[in-house]
C-alpha positions in Angstrom: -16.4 37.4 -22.0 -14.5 40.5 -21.9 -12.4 41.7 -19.3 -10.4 45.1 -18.5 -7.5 45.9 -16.9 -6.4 49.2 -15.9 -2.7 49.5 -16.3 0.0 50.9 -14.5 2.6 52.9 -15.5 2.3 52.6 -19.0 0.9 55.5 -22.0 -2.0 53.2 -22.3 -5.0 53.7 -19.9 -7.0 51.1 -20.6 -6.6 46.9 -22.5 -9.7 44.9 -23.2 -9.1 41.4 -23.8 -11.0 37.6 -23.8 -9.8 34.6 -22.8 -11.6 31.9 -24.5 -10.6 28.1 -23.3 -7.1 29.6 -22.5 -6.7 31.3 -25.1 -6.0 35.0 -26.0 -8.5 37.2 -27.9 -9.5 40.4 -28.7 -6.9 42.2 -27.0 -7.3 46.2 -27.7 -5.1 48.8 -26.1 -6.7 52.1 -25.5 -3.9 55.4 -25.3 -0.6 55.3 -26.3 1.1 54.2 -29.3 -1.3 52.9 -31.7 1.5 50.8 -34.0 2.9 49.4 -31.0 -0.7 47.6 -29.8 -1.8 46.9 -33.1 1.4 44.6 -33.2 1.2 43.3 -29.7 -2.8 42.6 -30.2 -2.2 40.6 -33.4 0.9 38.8 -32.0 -0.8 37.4 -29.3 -4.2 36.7 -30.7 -4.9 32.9 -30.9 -1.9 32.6 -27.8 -1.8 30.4 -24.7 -2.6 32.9 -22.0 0.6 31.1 -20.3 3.0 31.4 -23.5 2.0 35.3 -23.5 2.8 35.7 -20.2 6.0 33.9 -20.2 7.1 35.9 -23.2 5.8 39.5 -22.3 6.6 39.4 -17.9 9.1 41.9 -17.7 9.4 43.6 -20.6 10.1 47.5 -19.9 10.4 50.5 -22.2 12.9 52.7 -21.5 13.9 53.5 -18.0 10.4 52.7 -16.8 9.9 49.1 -14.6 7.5 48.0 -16.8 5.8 48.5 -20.4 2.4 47.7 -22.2 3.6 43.6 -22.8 4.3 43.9 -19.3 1.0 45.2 -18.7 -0.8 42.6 -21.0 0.9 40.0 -19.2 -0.1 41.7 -15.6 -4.0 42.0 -16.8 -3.9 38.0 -17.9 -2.3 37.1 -14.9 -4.8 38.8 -12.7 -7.1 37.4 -14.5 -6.2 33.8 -14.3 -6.4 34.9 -10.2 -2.2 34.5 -10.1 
């Protein structure tokens, strides 16, 4: 089923994404830099939700806290209820 998430902080304004038997799908960034979520969406496709967010927690771009891993990370964490 897909799920959103409505980041924070971030260029994007918007990531869809499934989680199918813990596993990440169809992730699809909406805003921002097109390049940059085409690489993150196929890097994580067929992940572990917990491999993604152990690799992509904390992540920032620039001088801001956070960035759209970060984000990706956030929106499967709140969606795993942690």
């Amino acid at each position: 089923m897909k799920q959103s998430f409505k980041p924070a902080g971030i260029c994007a304004n918007a990531i869809d994404f499934e989680v199918e038997n813990g596993v990440v799908k169809n992730v699809k960034f909406y805003g921002g830099c097109p390049g940059n979520h085409l690489g993150i969406e196929r890097l994580v496709e067929g992940m572990k939700v917990e491999d993604v967010i152990d690799r992509l927690s904390g992540v920032t771009c620039g001088h801001r806290a956070t960035s759209c891993p970060d984000q990706l990370a956030c929106a499967l964490k709140a969606a795993a209820g942690k």
